[in-house]
MIMARKE-945646 format. One line per field, with one value per residue (C-alpha): residue in one letter; residue number from 1; x, y, z. Coordinates in nm, 3 decimals, always signed. Example, Ala and Ser with C-alpha at 12.3 -4.5 7.8 and 13.67 -1.06 7.14 Angstrom:
2
rest <- c(a:s) $
nr <- c(1:2) $
x <- c(+1.230:+1.367) $
y <- c(-0.450:-0.106) $
z <- c(+0.780:+0.714) $
//
This chain:
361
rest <- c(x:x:x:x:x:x:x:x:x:x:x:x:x:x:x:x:x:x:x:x:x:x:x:x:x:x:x:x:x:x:x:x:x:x:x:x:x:x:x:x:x:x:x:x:x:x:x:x:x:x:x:x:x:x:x:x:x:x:x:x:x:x:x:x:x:x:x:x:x:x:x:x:x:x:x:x:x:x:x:x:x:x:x:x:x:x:x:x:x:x:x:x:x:x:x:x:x:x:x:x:x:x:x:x:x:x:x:x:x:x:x:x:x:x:x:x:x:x:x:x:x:x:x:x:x:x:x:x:x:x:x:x:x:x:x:x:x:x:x:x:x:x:x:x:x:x:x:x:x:x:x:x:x:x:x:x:x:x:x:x:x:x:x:x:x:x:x:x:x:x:x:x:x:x:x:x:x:x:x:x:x:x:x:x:x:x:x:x:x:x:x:x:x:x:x:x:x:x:x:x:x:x:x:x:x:x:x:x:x:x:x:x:x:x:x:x:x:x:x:x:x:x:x:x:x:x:x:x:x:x:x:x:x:x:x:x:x:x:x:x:x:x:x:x:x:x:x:x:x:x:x:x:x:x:x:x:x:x:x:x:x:x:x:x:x:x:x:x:x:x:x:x:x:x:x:x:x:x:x:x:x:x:x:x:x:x:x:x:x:x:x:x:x:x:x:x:x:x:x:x:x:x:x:x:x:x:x:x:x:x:x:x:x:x:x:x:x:x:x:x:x:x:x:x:x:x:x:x:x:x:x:x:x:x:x:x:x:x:x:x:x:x:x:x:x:x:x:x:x:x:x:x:x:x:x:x:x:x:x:x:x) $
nr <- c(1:2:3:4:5:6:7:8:9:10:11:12:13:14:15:16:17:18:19:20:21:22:23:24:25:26:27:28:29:30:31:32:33:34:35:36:37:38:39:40:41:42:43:44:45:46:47:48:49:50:51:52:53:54:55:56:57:58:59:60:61:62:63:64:65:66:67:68:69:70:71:72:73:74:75:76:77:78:79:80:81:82:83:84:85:86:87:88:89:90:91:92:93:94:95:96:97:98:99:100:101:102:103:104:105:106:107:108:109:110:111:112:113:114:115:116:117:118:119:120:121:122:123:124:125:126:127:128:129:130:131:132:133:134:135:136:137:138:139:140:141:142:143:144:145:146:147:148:149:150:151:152:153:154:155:156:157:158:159:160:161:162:163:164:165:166:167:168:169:170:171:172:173:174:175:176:177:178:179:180:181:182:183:184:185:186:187:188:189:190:191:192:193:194:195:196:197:198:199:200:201:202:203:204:205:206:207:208:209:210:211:212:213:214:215:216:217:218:219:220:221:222:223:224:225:226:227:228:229:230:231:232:233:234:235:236:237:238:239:240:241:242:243:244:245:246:247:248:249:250:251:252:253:254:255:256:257:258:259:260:261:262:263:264:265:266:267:268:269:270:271:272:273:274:275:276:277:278:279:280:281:282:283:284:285:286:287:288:289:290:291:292:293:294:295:296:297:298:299:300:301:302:303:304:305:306:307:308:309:310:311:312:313:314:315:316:317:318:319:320:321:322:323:324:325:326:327:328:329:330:331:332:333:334:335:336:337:338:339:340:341:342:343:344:345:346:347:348:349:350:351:352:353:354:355:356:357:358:359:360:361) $
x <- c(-0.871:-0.923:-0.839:-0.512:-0.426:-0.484:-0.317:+0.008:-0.014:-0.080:+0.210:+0.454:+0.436:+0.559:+0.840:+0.922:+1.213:+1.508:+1.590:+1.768:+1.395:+1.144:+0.806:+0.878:+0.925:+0.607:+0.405:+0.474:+0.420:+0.089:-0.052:-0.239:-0.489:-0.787:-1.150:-1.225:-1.561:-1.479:-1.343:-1.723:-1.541:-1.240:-0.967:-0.681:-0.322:-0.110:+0.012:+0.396:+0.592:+0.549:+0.169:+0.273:+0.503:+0.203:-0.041:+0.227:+0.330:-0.093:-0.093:+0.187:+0.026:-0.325:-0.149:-0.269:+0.141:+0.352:+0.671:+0.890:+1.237:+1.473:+1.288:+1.577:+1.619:+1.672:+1.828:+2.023:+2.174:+2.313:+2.020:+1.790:+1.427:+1.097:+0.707:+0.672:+0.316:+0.242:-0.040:-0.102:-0.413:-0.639:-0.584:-0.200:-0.195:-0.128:+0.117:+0.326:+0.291:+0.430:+0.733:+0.781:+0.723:+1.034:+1.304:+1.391:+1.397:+1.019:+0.876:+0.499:+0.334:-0.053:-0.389:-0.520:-0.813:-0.690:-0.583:-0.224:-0.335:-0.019:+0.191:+0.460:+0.819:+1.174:+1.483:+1.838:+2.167:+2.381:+2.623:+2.298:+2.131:+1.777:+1.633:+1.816:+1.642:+1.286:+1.354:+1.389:+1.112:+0.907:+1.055:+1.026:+0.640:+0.495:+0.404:+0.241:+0.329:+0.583:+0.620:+0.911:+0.810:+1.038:+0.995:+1.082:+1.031:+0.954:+0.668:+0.539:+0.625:+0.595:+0.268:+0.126:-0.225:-0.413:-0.631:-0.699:-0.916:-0.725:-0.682:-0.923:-1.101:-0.774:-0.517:-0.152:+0.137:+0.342:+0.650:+0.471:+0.641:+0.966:+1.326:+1.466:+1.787:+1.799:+1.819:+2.228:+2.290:+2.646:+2.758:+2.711:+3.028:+2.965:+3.185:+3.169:+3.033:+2.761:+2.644:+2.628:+2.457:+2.192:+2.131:+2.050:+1.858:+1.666:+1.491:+1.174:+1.283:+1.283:+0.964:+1.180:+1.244:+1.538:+1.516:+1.815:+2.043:+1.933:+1.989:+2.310:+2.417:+2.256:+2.462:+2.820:+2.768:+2.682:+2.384:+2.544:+2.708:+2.357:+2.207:+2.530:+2.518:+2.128:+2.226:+2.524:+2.279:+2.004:+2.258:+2.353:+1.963:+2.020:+1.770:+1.416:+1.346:+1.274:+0.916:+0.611:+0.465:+0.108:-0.111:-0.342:-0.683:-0.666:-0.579:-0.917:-0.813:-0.941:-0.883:-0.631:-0.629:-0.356:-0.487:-0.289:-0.322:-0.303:-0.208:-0.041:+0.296:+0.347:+0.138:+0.253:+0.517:+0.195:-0.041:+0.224:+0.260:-0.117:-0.196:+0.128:-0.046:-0.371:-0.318:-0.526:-0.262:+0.050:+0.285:+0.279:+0.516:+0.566:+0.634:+0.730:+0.408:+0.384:+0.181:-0.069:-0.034:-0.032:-0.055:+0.239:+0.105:+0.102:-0.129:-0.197:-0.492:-0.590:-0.924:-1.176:-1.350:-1.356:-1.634:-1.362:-1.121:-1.384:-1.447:-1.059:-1.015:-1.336:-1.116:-0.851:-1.012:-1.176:-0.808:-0.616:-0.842:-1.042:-0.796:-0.853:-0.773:-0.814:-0.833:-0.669:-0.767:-0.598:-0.801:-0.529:-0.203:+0.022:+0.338:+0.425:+0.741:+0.998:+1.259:+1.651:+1.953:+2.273:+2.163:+2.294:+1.949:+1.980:+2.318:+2.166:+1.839:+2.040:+2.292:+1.945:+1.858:+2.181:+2.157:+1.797:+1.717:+1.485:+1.077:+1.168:+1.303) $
y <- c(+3.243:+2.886:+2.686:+2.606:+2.956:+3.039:+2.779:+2.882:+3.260:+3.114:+2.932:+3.149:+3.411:+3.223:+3.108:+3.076:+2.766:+2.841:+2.526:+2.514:+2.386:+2.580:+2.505:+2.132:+2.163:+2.364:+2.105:+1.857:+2.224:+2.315:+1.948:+2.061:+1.702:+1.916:+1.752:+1.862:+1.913:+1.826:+1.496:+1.396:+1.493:+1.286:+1.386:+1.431:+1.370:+1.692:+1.971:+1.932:+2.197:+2.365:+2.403:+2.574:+2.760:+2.848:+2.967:+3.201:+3.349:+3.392:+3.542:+3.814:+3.902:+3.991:+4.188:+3.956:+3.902:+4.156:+4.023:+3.720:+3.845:+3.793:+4.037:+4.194:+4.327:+4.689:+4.730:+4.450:+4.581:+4.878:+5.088:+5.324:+5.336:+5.507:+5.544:+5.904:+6.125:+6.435:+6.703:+6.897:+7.093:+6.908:+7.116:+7.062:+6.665:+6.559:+6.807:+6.717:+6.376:+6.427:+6.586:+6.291:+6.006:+6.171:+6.003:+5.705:+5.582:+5.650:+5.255:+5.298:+5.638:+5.672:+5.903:+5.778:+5.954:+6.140:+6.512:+6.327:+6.276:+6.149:+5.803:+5.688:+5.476:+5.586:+5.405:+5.563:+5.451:+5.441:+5.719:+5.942:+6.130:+6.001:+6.285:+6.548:+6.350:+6.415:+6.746:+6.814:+6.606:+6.840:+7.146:+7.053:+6.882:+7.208:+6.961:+7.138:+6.872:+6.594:+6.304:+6.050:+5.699:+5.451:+5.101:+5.063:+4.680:+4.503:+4.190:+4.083:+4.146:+4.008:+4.036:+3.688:+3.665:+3.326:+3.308:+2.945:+3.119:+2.790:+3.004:+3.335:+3.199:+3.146:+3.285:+3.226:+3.058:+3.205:+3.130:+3.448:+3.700:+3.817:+3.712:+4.012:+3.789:+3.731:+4.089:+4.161:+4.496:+4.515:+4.700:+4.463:+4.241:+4.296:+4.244:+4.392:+3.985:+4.029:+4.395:+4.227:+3.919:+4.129:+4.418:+4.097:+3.895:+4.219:+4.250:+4.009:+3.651:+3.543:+3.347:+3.049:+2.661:+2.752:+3.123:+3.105:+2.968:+3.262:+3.564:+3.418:+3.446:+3.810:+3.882:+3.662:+3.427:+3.021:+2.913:+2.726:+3.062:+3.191:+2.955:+2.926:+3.307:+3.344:+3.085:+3.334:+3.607:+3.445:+3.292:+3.630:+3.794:+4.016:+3.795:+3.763:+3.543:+3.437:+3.527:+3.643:+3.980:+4.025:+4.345:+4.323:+4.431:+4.223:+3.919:+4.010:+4.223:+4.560:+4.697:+4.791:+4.940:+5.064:+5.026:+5.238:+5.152:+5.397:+5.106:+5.154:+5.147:+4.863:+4.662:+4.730:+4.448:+4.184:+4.328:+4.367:+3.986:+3.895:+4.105:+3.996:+3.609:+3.748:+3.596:+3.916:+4.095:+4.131:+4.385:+4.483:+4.753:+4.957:+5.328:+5.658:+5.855:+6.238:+6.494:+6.524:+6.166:+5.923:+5.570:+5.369:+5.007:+4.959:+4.697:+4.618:+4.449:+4.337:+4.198:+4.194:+4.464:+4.734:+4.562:+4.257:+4.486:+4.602:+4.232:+4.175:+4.494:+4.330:+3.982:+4.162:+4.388:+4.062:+3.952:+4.224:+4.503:+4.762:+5.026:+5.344:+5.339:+5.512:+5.277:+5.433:+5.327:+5.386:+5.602:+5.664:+5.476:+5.709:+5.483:+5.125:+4.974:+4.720:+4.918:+4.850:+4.839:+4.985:+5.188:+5.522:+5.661:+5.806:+5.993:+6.142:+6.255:+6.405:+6.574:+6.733:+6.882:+7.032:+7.218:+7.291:+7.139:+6.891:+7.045:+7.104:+6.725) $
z <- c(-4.428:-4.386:-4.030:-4.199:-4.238:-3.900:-3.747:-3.983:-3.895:-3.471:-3.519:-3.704:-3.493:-3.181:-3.404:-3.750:-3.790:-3.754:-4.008:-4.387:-4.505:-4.263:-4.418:-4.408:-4.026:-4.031:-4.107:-3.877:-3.620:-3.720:-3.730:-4.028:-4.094:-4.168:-4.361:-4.652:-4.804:-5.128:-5.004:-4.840:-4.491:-4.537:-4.385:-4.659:-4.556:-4.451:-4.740:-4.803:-4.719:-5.056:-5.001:-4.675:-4.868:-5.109:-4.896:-4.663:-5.022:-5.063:-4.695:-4.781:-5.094:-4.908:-4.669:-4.391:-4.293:-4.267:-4.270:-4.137:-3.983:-3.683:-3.390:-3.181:-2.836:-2.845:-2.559:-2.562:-2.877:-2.659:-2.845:-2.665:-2.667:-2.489:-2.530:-2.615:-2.522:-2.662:-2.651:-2.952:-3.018:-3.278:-3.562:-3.555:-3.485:-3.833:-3.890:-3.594:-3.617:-3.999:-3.838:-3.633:-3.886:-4.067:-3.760:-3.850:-3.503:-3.465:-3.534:-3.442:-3.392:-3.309:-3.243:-2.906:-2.753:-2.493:-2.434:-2.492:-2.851:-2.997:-2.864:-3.034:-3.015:-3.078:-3.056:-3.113:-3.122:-2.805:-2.875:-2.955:-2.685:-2.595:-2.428:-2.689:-2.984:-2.790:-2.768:-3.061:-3.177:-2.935:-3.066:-3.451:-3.430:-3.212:-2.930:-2.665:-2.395:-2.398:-2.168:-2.156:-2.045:-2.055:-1.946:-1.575:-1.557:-1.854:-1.779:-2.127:-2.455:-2.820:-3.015:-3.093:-3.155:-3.145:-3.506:-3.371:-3.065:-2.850:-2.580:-2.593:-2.262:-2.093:-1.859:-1.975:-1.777:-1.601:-1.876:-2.062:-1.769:-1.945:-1.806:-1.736:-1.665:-2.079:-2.154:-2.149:-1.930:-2.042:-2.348:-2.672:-2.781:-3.136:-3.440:-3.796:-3.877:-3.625:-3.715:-4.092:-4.006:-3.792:-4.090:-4.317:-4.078:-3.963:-4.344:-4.419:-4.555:-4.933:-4.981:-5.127:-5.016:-4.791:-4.701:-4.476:-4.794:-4.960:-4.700:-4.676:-5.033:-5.043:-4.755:-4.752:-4.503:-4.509:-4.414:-4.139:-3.994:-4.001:-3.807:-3.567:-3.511:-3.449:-3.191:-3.089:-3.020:-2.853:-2.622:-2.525:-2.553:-2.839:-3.040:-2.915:-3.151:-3.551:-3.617:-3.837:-3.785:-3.850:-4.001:-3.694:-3.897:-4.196:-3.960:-3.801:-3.497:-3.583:-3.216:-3.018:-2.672:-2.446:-2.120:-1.860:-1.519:-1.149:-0.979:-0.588:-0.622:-0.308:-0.578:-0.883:-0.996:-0.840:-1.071:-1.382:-1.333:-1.296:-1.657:-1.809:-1.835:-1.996:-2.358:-2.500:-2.379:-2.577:-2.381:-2.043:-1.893:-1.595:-1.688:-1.444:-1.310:-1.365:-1.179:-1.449:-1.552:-1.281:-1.451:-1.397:-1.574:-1.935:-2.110:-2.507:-2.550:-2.895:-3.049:-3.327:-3.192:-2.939:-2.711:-2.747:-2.552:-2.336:-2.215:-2.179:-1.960:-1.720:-1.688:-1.625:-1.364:-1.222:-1.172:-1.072:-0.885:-1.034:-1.033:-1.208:-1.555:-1.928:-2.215:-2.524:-2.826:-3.148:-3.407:-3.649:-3.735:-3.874:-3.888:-3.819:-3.925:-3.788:-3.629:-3.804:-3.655:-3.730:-4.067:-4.142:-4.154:-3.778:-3.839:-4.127:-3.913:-3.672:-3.913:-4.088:-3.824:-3.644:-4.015:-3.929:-4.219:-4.092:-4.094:-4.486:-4.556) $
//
């Protein structure tokens, strides 16, 4: 990848436009008046918004982008979610974590190197049961420990790694710590429009001129309604935003640590706050503490390498305290996928296994 590159990816995943011709606005975003060699140094004038179109096309096709698509709020959306531990005995990790790739809810699931070997993320719909769905996870996988962690108080989130290394010295502002005030507490207000609109807008973006025309026709709507109803739902915070998602080791970050944090618990939202503005960091969370598990802070830290983390953690520490810790590190990925919204993939999980059906799917 080239600087242009980088600053495209930088910028794309802060926010892709939400415009009828998107790479055109990119240009004029990513400020992209780079020298060129072949030029004797002269700086050329900037790519059109086809050339911007031409290298995210390039991009997707090395697998350095995952996908561009609207990133909801889960909760918001009246959907419920957790971080999920388990403890299985070393022989019977892949197995179980087989078992558990199979829900449909389950959007990330990872080795970490712990005794709690197993960490993963599942979302259901609201008229599902939560815990009942774990349970049965637990039950199904052989898990010989489970614990439920769900977010408490939510400080930072939203993966968006800086290729343009702008910022890799820095501390963040403070407009990093997430509004908690955005995220809607009452039920959705939802029509059959809007549960259309978001299954279409959910699913990565035609690589064409005007993307947003052509979702539309896919789907039935204008791409005027589009853009009126992404307004609709960030208005009331069930869209976080419009953005590219990266795959974090061909973009160059080939580490990733979950730092979890025994922090006091008079101290706990100061601290969140402090790590929440470290730009290394992505998400920060406060979780419940358990008798054999007494970290109650959350941090993802991402970088090239592990001693990248390692240096992160020590700013961070610098910062914050030097409160005991574990730093987690992800040895295998055994799913990651964008969770979807109102598919019938969920009611179809959970008639499996009422049948008992569901170890043999």
């Amino acid at each position: 990848m080239d600087e242009l590159d980088r600053k495209i990816l930088t910028e794309i995943q802060r926010e892709f436009p939400r415009a009828p011709k998107p790479f055109d606005v990119l240009v004029a975003r990513v400020g992209a008046r780079l020298p060129r060699p072949d030029l004797g140094g002269e700086t050329p004038p900037p790519p059109s918004g086809a050339q911007i179109l031409d290298r995210i096309k390039r991009l997707k096709d090395e697998n350095v982008l995952r996908q561009i698509s609207a990133i909801f709020d889960t909760k918001s959306l009246g959907y419920q979610s957790t971080l999920v531990a388990m403890k299985f005995e070393n022989a019977q990790l892949d197995q179980g974590a087989e078992v558990i790739n199979r829900h449909p809810g389950v959007s990330h699931n990872y080795r970490r190197n712990d005794a709690y070997n197993l960490w993963f993320t599942v979302a259901v719909p609201p008229y599902q049961s939560l815990e009942g769905t774990i349970q049965k996870l637990h039950e199904l996988s052989g898990a010989l420990n489970t614990l439920i962690l769900p977010t408490l108080k939510l400080f930072k989130i939203g993966v968006k790694l800086d290729l343009t290394k702008s910022n890799s010295e820095t501390m963040d502002s403070k407009e990093e710590i997430y509004d908690e005030s955005r995220r809607r507490k009452a039920p959705p207000e939802l029509t059959p429009e809007h549960i259309e609109a978001i299954r279409a807008l959910q699913e990565d973006i035609p690589l064409v001129e005007r993307p947003f025309q052509a979702i539309g026709e896919a789907s039935g709507f204008s791409e005027s309604r589009l853009f009126e109803l992404m307004d609709f739902f960030e208005s009331k915070g069930y869209l976080r935003r419009f953005a590219g998602i990266l795959h974090h080791r061909k973009a160059g970050f080939g580490a990733n640590a979950m730092v979890v944090w025994n922090v006091s618990e008079e101290k706990q939202d100061e601290v969140g706050e402090i790590m929440a503005r470290f730009p290394q960091i992505s998400h920060c969370y406060k979780r419940p503490i358990f008798p054999d598990w007494p970290y109650s802070l959350y941090t993802m830290i991402h970088g090239p390498k592990a001693e990248d983390c390692e240096k992160v953690v020590q700013k961070v520490v610098e910062k914050a305290g030097d409160w005991p810790r574990k730093n987690l590190y992800s040895t295998k990925e055994y799913k990651k996928i964008r969770l979807k919204y109102f598919t019938k993939e969920l009611d179809e999980w959970r008639d499996r296994t009422a049948r008992g059906s569901a170890v043999h799917a």
